[in-house]
N, C-alpha and C positions, 0 to 999 in steps of 0.2 A: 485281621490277625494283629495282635498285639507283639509290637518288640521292643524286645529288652534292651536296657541300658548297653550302649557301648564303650560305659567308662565305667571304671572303679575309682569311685569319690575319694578326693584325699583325704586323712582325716587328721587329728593333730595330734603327736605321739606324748610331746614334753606341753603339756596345757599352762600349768604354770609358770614356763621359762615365757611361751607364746603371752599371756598375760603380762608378766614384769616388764618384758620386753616393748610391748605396746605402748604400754602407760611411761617408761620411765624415757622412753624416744622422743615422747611429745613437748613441743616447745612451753611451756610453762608459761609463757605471754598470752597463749590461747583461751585460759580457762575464764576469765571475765565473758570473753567473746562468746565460749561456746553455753555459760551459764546462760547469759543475757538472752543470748537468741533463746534456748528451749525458753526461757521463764517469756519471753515475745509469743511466741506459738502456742505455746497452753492460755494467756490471757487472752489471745487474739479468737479463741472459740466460746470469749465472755462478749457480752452484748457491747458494754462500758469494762472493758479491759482495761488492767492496773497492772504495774508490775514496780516496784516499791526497796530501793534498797535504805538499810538503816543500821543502825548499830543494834548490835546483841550484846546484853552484859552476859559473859560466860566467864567471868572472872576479867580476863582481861576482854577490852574490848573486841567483837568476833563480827564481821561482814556477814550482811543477811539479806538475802533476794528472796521476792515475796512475790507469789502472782496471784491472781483470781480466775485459774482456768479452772479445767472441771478436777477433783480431786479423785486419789486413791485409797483402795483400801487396801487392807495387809498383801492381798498375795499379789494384785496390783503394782504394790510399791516393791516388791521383791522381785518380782519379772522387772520392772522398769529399770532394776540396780544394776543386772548382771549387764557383761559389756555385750556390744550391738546387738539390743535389748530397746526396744520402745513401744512405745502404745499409741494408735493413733497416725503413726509416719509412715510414708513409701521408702522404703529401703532402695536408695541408690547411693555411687561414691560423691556424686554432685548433688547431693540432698544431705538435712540433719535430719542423720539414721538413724540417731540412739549412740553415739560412739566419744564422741568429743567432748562433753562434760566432764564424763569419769575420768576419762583418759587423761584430759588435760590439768583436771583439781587434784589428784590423786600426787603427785609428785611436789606438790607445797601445801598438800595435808594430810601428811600418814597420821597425824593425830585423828583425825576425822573430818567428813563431810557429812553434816546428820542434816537428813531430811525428813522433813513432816508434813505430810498430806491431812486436808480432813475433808473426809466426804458423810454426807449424809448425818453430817454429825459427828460425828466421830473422829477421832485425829490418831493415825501412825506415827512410826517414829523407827529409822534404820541410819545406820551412820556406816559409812565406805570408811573403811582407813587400811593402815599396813603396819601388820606386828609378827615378829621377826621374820623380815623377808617374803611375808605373803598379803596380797591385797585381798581384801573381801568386805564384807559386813559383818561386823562388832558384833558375838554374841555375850545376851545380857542372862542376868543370874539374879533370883531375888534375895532378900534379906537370909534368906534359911541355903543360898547354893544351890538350888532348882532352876533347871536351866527355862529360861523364857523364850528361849529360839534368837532371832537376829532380825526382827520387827515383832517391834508393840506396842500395846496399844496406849496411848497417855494422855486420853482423853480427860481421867478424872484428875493428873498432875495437874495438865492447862487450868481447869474449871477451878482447881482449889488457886493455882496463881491470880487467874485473875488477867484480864486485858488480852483475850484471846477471842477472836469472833468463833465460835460455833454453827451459826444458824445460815454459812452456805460456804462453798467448796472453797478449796486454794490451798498451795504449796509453798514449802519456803524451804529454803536450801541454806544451812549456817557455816562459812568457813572455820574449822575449828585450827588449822594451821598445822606447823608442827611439835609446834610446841603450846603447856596450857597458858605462858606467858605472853605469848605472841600478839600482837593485835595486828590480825589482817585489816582491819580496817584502814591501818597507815600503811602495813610491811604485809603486803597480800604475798610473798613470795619467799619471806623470811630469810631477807637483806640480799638473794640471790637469785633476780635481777634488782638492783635495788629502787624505790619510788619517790618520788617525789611529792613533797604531802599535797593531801588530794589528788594524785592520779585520777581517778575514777573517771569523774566526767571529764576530762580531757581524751583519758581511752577510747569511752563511749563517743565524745565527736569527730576522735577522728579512724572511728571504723565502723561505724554506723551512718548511712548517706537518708536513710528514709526509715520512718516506723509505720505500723499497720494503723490505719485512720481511728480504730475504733482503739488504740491503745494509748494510756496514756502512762509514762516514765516519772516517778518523783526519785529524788534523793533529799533523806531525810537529813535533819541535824546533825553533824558529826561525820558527813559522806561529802561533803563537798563543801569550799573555801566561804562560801557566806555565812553570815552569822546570825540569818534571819529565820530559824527553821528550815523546813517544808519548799525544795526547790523545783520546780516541774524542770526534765532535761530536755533541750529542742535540739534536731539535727542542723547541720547546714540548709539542708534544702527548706527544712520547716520554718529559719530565719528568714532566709532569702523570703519568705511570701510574705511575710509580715512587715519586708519591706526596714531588714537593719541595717543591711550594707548599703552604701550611697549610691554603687552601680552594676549592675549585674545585666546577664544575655546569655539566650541558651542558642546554639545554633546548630541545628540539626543538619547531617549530612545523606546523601542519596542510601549509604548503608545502612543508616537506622542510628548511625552513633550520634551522640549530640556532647557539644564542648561547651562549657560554663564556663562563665568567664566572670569574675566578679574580684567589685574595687571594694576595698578598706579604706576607707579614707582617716589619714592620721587624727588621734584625737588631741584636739589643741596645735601646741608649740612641740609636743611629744611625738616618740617611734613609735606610740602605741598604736593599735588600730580602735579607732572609736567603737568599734560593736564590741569591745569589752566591758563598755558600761551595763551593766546589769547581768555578767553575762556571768554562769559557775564553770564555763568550760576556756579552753585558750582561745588567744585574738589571736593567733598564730595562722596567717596567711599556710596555703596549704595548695599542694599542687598531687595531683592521686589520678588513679583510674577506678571507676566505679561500675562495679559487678552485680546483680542482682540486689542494689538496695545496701552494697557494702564496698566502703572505699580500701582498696589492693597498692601496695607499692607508694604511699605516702610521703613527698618530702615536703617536709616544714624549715623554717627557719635557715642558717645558712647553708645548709644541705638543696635547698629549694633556689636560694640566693644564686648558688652558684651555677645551676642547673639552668636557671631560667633565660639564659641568653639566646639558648638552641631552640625555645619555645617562643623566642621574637619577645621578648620581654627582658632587655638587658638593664632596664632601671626599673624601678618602684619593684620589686619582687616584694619586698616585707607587706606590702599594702594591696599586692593583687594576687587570686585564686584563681587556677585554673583547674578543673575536674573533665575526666575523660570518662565519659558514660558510654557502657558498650550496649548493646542491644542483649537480650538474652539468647538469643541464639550466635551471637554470636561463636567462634571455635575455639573457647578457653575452656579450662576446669578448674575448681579450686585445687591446690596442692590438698591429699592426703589430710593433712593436720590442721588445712584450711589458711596457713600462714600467708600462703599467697597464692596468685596463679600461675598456672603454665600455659600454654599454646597447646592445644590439644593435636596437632599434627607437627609432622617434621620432626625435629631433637628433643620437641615438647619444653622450649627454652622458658623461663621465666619470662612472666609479662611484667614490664619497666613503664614508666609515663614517659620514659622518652625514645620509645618506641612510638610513640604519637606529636612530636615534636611537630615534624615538618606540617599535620594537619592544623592543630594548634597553630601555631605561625600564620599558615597560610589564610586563617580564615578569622580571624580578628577583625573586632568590629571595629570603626571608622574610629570611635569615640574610645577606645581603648587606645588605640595607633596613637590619636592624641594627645591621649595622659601620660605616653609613655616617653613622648619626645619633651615633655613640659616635664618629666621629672630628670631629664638629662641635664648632668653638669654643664657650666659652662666653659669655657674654651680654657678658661685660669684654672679650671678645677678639675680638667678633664683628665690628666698625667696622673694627680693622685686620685680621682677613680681608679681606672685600672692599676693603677702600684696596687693598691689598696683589694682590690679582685682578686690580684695574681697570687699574692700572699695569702689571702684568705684559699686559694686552690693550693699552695704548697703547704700550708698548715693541715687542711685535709689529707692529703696524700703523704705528708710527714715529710718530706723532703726537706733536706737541709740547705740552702743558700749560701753560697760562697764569695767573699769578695777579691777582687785582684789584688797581689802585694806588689806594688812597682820597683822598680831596680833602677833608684835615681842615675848610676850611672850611665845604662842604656836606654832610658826612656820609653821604654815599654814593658809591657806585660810579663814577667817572667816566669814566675811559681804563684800557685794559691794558695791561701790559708784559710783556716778554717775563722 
């Protein structure tokens, strides 16, 4: 005997509020992250996987991701648009379900996000944006006001342009921003958060720990700080085998986690780290926890500096990497919007890297122990190290420093000033 449901499903009364809502919550820093990965997963089902970003002239200059997975057609690319909407994905909340692109581009491009699939020849064309107050897909109208629907077909546009591959699948997603002036390509966020030119591959190194073997990342002219065309982008871990940084060691624990430990060594008489030479992404030492292939809780620079004492590394921080690799099973989830993790039991707190301090410390190799006493000041210099620490922790924390004002007649301390 069959029985019936003992629920009545909820359903959504205000659909549109549930939509604005969704999209305009999402941190705006995500949408690189959540482009790069689908356009990773559609190439990674290519033999010789690409995925390719470059400038688009759309007047002003417009970011453009490009992959070589399998392509869509019209109704294809229509399902694919609407939210937690995918083709090809297991829908879980610790999976990419289809949710995080839209959600997250949509809020630095109500002008639009046009995307163009071509499969079998043929090339679509739908662009996501937001006019007055409502998100959807852009419907289009021809030269006489005859509506075209909100995909189509522009197969014979490409072919009269010129410089379009037809003869096999792939997808390209164009930032159009929010404005037609804007160039995402420098100001992906349109001045709010604001970037620093070429962001890109910096993003990309430091939230991406590994790519799929059969994919390969370029960033074209105009996407990243060289001036030589055509730049293939490498992870950490992809440098590391090639053998750039001077010293590195992976050191696995009984749980499955494994800690990286790895030396910069400066380039020259300079702070710099020598694996900047040749490099479009930063030499920025980097200390993270890394999750399925994705580094979570990232401190660089002196954010990293100051941190790095609890981690047994109170000198050379600018010149050494430490990565906290969890196992996949381990008991985290990404956050919701993917911005970080949480601890999947108890208060469900944020996961920090120095919530792994004491293993880090603990299990430092012999030859790190070494580097790290050979970069301590000497006994003349050791006062203004720490002055120099302490101030650098009250400048973080804002704290203003006070000095005593003496009262020559009592010879001591009397009132402060500021």
């Amino acid at each position: 005997m069959q029985h019936q449901n003992a629920v009545s499903a909820l359903r959504v009364d205000d659909q549109d509020f549930l939509v604005r809502s969704t999209i305009d919550r999402c941190p705006k820093v995500m949408m690189i992250r959540e482009l790069f990965k689908n356009a990773l997963e559609a190439a990674q089902q290519d033999a010789e996987g690409k995925v390719i970003f470059s400038v688009a002239q759309e007047g002003a200059p417009k970011l453009s991701i490009w992959n070589s997975g399998p392509g869509m057609n019209d109704e294809e690319l229509s399902r694919m648009t609407n939210l937690a909407a995918s083709i090809g994905k297991v829908k879980g909340l610790d999976k990419n379900f289809g949710m995080g692109a839209k959600v997250a581009s949509l809020p630095s491009n109500r002008r639009g996000i046009r995307y163009r699939s071509c499969k079998e020849g043929r090339v679509h064309e739908t662009i996501l944006c937001e006019r007055d107050g409502v998100y959807g897909r852009l419907l289009r109208f021809d030269t006489n006001g005859n509506s075209l629907g909100d995909v189509v077909d522009v197969t014979d546009i490409l072919k009269a342009e010129g410089g379009h591959r037809l003869d096999r699948d792939w997808t390209e997603v164009v930032l159009l921003g929010n404005r037609a002036e804007q160039n995402t390509v420098l100001d992906p966020y349109d001045g709010d958060p604001t970037q620093k030119a070429f962001w890109l591959a910096t993003y990309l190194y430091h939230r991406f720990y590994r790519l799929p073997d059969n994919v390969e990342v370029r960033l074209l002219e105009g996407t990243h700080a060289r001036k030589d065309g055509s730049r293939r982008f490498e992870t950490i871990s992809s440098r590391r085998e090639k053998g750039v940084f001077a010293q590195d060691e992976t050191i696995e624990l009984t749980n499955g986690m494994k800690l990286h430990y790895i030396y910069d060594e400066p380039m020259g008489d300079t702070s710099h780290n020598r694996s900047v030479s040749g490099s479009i992404a930063s030499n920025l030492s980097t200390c993270a926890v890394v999750f399925k292939g994705e580094m979570y809780a990232v401190l660089t620079g002196r954010s990293w500096t100051i941190e790095a004492p609890s981690f047994g590394i109170p000198f050379g921080a600018r010149h050494i990497s430490v990565h906290i690799e969890l196992p996949d099973d381990y008991p985290v989830l990404p956050e919701g919007y993917r911005q970080f993790l949480r601890y999947a039991e108890g208060e469900q707190d944020q996961v920090e890297a120095k919530d792994f301090a004491l293993q880090v410390l603990e299990n430092r190799p012999d030859w790190l122990v070494d580097l790290i006493h050979s970069m301590a000041p000497n006994s003349g210099d050791s006062s203004d190290e720490i002055r120099n620490r302490l101030q650098e922790l009250l400048n973080k924390l804002r704290i203003r420093s006070y000095s005593p004002r003496i009262d020559r007649k009592r010879a001591f301390p009397c009132t402060f000033s500021r």
